[in-house]
N, C-alpha and C positions, 0 to 999 in steps of 0.2 A: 504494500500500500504506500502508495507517493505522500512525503511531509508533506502539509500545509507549509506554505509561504509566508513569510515573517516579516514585519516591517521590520530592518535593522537599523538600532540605536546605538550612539556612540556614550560609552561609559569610561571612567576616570577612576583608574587603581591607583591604591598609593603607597600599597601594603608591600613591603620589599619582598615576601615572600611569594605573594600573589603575582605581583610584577614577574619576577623571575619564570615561576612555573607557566604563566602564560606565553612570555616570550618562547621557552621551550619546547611548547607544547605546537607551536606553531598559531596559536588567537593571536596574536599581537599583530597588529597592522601599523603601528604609530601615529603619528613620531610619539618617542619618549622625552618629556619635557622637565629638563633640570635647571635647578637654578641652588645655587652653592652649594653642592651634593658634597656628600660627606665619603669616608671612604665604601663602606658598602651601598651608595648610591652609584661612585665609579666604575664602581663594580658590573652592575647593573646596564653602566651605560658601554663600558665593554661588552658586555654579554649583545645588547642593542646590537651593536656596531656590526658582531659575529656573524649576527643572523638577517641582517642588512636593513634591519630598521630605523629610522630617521631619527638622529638625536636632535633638538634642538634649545639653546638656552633660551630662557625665560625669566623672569623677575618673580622674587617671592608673589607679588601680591598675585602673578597672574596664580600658581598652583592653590593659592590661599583661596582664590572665586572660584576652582575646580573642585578642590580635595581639600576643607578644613582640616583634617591631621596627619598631612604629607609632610614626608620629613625630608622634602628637599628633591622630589625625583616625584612624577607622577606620567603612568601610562596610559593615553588613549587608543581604546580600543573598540572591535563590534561585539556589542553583545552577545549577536547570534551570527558568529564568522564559520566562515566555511570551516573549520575544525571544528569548532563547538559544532557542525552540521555534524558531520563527522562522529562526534563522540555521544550525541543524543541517538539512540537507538530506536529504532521502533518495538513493543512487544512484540509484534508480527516476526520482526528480522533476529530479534534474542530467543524468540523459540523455536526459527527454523533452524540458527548455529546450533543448537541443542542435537540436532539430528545430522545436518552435512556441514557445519560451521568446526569453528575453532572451539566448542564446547561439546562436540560429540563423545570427545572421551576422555573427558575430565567427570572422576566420580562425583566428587562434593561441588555443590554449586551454591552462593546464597544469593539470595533477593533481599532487600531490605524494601518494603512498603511503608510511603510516609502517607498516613491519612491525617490531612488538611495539619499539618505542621507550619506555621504561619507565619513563626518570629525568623528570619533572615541568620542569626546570631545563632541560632539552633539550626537548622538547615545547612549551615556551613561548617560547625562542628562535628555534624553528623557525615558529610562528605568527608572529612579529615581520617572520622574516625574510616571507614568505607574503604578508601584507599590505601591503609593503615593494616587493614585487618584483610583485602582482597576480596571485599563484596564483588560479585560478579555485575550488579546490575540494581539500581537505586530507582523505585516505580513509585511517581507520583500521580495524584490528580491535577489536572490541567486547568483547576480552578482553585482558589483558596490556598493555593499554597504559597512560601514562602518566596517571592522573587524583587530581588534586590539582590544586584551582578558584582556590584562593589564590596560589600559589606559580604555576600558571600564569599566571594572570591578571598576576603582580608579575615576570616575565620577560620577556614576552611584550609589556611595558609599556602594556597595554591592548589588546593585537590580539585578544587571545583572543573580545574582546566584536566583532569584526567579521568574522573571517577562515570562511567558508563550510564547515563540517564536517559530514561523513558518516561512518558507522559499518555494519561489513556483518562478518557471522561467518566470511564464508568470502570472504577478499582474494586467492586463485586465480579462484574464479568472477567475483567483480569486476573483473578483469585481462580475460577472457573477454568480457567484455559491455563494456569500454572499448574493446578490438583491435575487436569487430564496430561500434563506432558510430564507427572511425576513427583509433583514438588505437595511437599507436607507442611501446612500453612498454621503456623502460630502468634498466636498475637499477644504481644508484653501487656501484663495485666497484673498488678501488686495481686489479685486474688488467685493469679495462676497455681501451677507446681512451680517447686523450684526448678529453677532451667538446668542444672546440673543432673536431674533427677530423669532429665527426657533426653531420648536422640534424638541428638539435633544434626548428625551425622547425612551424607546424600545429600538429595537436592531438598532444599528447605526456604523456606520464605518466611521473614518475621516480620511486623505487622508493630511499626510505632504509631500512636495516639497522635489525637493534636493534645496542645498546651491547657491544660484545665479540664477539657472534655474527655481526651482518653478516646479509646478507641470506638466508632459510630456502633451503634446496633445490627445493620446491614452487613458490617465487612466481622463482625465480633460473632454474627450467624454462620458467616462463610470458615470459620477458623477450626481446624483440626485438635488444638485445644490454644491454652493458655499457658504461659510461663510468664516467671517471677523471677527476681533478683528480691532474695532476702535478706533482709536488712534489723537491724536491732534499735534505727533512730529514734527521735519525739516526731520528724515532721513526717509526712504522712506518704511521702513519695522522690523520686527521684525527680530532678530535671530529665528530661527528653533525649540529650544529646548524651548527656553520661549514662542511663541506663541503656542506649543503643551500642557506645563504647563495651562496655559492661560486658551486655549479651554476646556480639561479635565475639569478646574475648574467648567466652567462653565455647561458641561454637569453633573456632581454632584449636582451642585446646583439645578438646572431643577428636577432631579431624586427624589432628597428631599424635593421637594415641592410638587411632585406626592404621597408621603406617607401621 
């Protein structure tokens, strides 16, 4: 199935890490704009220079109207550039690789599903962690969800430019078409079992909440069960992005003890 067509927007990173892994990654279009770069901005604008993107100097106050907390070094770039085409998947094209792709015969696969995940700060987190741990493939809904390229990109510390994304209107049906290509769907839920307690081994899909509400009723129908991260706190729950860190960790661990 052919992408939708995107109006493409120009966005202002400032984040040295984010900078960086985008230049790398091939998103960076430029120019990179410095104005009294320090030593790891020079850096930076070597790496520019590398990959034949346009340095150009600039006066604090311009970076200051772009990027209020650039430290001297700010990248303009597309939003949705031909790599970021690149690196957004379709469901369609991540469950045919399943069969004649690059994931035909790789045993363990993970999914991580963000249902309506909202804050920017957490979405970007959650990408870190993703790239960190080798999520195979990061499924959100194409509405309500968290998008803000900068501020992800500057959490995220650059993963945003790597980590495999797909986008689908309707994350019941997607759940649907995961179970039939094999995939055992759980959804993080303080009332679950402890995740230690379940295999989470094979193809698996986990299933984070949004911020306060937690996972929908629709997609918490759809879920093969629930798992927990046990805790002994007063407050009542994790942030979003560190109990996704959490769980990943633990689905690795499992993985590596299957070897």
């Amino acid at each position: 199935m052919a992408k939708p067509i995107r109006q493409i927007e120009m966005i202002h990173l400032s984040g040295f890490h984010a900078i960086e892994e985008w230049i790398k990654s091939g998103q960076a279009c430029g120019p990179l704009l410095a104005a009294k770069p320090g030593p790891r901005a020079r850096e930076l604008i070597a790496l520019a220079l590398e990959h034949k993107i346009r340095v150009d100097r600039v006066g604090t106050h311009d970076l200051d109207r772009l990027a209020g907390d650039h430290r001297g070094i700010v990248l303009e770039a597309e939003e949705y550039s031909q790599a970021a085409q690149d690196r957004e998947v379709s469901l369609e094209s991540f469950l045919q690789s399943l069969h004649d792709g690059k994931l035909k015969k790789k045993k363990d696969i993970l999914v991580l599903v963000l249902d309506e995940i909202t804050d920017p700060h957490n979405y970007g987190a959650i990408l870190r962690s993703c790239d960190q741990f080798g999520a195979d493939l990061i499924l959100s809904r194409s509405w309500r969800t968290a998008k803000h390229a900068d501020v992800i990109a500057k959490t995220s510390a650059g993963a945003s430019a790597w980590v495999p994304a797909a986008e689908t209107p309707n994350l019941r049906r997607a759940l649907e078409e995961l179970k039939e290509a094999g995939f055992w769907v759980y959804g993080a839920d303080m009332t679950g079992e402890p995740a230690y307690e379940k295999d989470l081994r094979g193809r698996a899909a986990i299933i984070l909440g949004g911020e306060g509400s937690g996972i929908s009723r629709l997609l918490r129908e759809s879920c093969d069960g629930l798992i927990a991260i046990p805790a002994k706190g007063r407050i009542d729950s994790l942030n979003v992005s560190v109990a996704a860190g959490i769980l990943m960790y633990e689905i690795i661990r499992q993985r590596a003890g299957d070897k």
